[in-house]
C-alpha positions in Angstrom: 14.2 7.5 -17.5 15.8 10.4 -17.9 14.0 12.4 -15.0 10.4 11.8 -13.0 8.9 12.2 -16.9 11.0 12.0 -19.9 12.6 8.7 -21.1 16.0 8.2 -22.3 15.2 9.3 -26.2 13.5 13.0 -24.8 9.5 11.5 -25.1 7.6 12.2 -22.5 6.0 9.6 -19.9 2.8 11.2 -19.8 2.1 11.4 -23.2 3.4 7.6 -23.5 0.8 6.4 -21.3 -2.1 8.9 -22.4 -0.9 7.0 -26.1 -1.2 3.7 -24.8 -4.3 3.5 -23.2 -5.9 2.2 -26.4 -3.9 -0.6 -27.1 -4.6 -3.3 -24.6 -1.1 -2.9 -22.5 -1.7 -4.6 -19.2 0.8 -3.4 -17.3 3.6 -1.1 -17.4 6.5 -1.5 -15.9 10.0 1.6 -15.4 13.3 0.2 -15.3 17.0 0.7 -15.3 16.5 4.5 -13.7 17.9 5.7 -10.0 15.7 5.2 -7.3 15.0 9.0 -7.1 14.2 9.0 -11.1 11.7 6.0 -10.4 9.6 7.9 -7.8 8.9 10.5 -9.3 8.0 8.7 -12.6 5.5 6.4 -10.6 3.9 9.6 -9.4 3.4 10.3 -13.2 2.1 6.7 -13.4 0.1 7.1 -10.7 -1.9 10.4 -12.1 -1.8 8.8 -15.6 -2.1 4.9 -15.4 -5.3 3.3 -14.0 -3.5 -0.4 -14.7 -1.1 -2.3 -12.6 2.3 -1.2 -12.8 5.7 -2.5 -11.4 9.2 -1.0 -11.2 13.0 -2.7 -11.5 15.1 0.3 -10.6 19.0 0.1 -10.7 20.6 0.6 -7.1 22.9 3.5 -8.5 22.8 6.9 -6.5 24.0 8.0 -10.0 23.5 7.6 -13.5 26.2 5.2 -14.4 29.5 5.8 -16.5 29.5 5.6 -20.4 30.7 2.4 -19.4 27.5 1.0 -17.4 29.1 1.0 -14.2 27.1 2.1 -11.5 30.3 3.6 -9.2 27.9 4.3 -6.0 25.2 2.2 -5.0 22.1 2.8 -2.0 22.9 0.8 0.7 20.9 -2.4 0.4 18.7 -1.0 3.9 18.4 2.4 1.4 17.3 -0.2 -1.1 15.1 -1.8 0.9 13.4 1.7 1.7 12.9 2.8 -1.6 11.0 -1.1 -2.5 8.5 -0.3 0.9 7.4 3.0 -1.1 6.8 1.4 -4.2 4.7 -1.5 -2.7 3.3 1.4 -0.5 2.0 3.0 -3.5 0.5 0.3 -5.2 3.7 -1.5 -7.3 2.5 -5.2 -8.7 6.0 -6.2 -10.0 9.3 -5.3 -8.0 12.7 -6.2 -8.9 16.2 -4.8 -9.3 18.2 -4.0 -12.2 21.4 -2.9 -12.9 23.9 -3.0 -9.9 22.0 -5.2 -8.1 22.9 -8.6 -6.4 21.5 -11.4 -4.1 21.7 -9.0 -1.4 19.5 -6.3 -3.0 17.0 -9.2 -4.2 16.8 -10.4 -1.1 16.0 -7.1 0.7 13.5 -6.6 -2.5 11.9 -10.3 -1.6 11.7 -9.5 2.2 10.0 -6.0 1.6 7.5 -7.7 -0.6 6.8 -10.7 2.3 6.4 -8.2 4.5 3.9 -5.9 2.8 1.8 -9.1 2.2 1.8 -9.9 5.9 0.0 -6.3 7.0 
């Protein structure tokens, strides 16, 4: 994503998911955008998508270089945060992308285990 609701190429998440409603998609699912990007695209999903949804952001707290590197990451507690709000507001699928390692899977995997448990 480009911001909260255009995608890389300029087109425009709400008019993606107003276009896909007819085709049978069962889920949709944002990844490879900042944390910050990601909210504010699932509160575009959340007005526009009735479906389940599910999010893999990268752990940047930037876009990264031209080079894919991702030179500042959230802390893997800041991480950790950013997964509660997701499952918080209804997420099916969480994971991590780009930047990510054990330790941010981990904090992903505990955040889910303990949104099941309340």
């Amino acid at each position: 994503m480009k911001n909260g609701n255009t995608l890389l190429d300029g087109t425009d998440l709400t008019n993606v998911l107003s276009d896909i409603k007819d085709y049978g998609i069962e889920m949709v699912l944002l990844n490879c955008s900042l944390c910050s990007i990601t909210a504010d695209a699932v509160d575009v999903l959340l007005r526009n998508w009735k479906g389940p949804w599910g999010v893999y952001p990268n752990v940047g707290t930037a876009m990264p270089t031209k080079e894919g590197v991702i030179e500042k990451k959230l802390t893997i507690k800041e991480f950790a945060n950013e997964i509660n709000k997701y499952l918080t507001s209804g997420a099916k699928v969480i994971g991590a992308c780009c930047g990510s390692n054990p330790d941010y899977i981990r904090a992903a995997r505990e955040a889910i285990d303990l949104a099941a448990e309340n």
